[in-house]
NUFI-6676 format. One record per residue (C-alpha): x, y, z; residue number from 1. Coordinates in pm, 1 decimal. Layout:
N
{site {X, Y, Z}, NUM}
...
END
This chain:
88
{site {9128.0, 13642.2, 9783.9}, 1}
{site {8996.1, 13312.1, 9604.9}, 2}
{site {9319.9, 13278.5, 9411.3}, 3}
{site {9564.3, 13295.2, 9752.8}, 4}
{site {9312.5, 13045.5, 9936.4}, 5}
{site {9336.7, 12821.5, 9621.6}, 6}
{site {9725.2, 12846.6, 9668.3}, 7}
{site {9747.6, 12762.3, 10009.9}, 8}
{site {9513.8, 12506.3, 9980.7}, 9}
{site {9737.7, 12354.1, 9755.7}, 10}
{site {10032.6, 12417.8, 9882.3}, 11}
{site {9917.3, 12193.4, 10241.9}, 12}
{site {9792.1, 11938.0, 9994.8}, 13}
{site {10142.9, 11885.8, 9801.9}, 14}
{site {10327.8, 11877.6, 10147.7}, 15}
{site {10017.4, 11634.8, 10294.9}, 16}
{site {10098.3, 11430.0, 9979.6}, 17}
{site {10511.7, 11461.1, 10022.8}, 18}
{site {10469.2, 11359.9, 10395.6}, 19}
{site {10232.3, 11026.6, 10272.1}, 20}
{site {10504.4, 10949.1, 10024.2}, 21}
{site {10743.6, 10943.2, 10256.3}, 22}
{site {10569.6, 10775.1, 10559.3}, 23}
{site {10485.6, 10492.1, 10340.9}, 24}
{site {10861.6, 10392.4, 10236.6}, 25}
{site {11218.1, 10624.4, 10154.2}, 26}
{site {11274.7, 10776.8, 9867.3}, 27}
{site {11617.7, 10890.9, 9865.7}, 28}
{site {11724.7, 10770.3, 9505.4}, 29}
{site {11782.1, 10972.3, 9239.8}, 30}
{site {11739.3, 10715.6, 8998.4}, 31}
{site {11406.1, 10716.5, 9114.1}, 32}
{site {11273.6, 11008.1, 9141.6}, 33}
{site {11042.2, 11015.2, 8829.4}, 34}
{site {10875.6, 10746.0, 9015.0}, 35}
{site {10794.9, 10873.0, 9329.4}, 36}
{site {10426.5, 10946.0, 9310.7}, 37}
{site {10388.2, 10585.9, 9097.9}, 38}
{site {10534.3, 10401.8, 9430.1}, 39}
{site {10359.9, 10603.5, 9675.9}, 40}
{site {9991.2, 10584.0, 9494.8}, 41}
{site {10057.3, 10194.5, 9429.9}, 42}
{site {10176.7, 10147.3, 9808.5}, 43}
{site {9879.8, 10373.4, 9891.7}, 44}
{site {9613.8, 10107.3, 9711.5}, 45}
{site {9777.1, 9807.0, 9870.5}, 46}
{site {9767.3, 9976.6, 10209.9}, 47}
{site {9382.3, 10053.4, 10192.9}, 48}
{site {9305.6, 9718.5, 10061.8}, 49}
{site {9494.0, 9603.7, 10383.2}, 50}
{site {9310.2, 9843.2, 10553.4}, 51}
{site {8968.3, 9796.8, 10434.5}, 52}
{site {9016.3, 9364.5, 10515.9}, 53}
{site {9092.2, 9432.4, 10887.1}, 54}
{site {8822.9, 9575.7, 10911.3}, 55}
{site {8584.8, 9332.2, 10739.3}, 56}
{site {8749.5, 9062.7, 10992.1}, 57}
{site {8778.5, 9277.4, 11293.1}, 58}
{site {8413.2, 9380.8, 11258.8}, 59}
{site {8328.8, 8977.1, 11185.8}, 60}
{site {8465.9, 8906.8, 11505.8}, 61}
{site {8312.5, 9172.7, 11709.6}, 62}
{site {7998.8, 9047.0, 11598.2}, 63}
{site {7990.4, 8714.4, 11672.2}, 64}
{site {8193.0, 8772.6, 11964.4}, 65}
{site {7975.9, 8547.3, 12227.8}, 66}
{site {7762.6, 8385.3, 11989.1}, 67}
{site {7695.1, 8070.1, 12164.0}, 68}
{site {7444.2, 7808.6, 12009.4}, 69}
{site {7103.3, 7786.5, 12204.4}, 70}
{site {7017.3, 7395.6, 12145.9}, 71}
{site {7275.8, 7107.9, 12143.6}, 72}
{site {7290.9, 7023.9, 11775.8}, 73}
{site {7055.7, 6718.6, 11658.1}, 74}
{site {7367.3, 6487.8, 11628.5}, 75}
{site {7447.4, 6469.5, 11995.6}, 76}
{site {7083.8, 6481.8, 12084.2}, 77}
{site {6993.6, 6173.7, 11905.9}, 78}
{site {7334.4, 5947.0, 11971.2}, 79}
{site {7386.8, 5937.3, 11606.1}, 80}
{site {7757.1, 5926.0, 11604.3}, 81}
{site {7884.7, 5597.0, 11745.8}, 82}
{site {8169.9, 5402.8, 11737.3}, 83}
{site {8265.8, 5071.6, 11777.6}, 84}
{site {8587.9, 4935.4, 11939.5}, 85}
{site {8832.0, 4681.6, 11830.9}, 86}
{site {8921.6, 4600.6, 12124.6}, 87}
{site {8767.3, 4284.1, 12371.9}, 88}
END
């Protein structure tokens, strides 16, 4: 009973992991084909690194979303910026 559940749990994780392979590019070379799984786990890293930074900036912007300041900053409250014009 523990051996067949073993099997089939392996079985739907090799075709999860033929179905990732293939979602994340072709592989129709024969050339290839030793490959496969190198390609796949690299394109895998790069796509949860791509992943894992939207969310990081997504999140950054959700937070600070309406974050208006409460006070006019002490440059424009004190007139500190002028300028002077060349012209009469």
């Amino acid at each position: 009973m523990v051996a067949t559940m073993t099997t089939i749990v392996m079985m739907i994780a090799i075709k999860f992991w033929k179905i990732w392979k293939y979602s994340l590019g072709s592989f129709s070379d024969d050339k290839t084909k030793p490959y496969d799984n190198y390609v796949a786990i690299i394109r895998s890293i790069i796509f949860v690194s791509l992943l894992t930074t939207n969310t990081f900036i997504v999140s950054g912007v959700i937070r600070h979303w309406n974050d208006v300041p409460s006070e006019v900053s002490k440059t424009q409250e004190k007139g500190l910026c002028t300028t002077h014009s060349n012209f009469p």
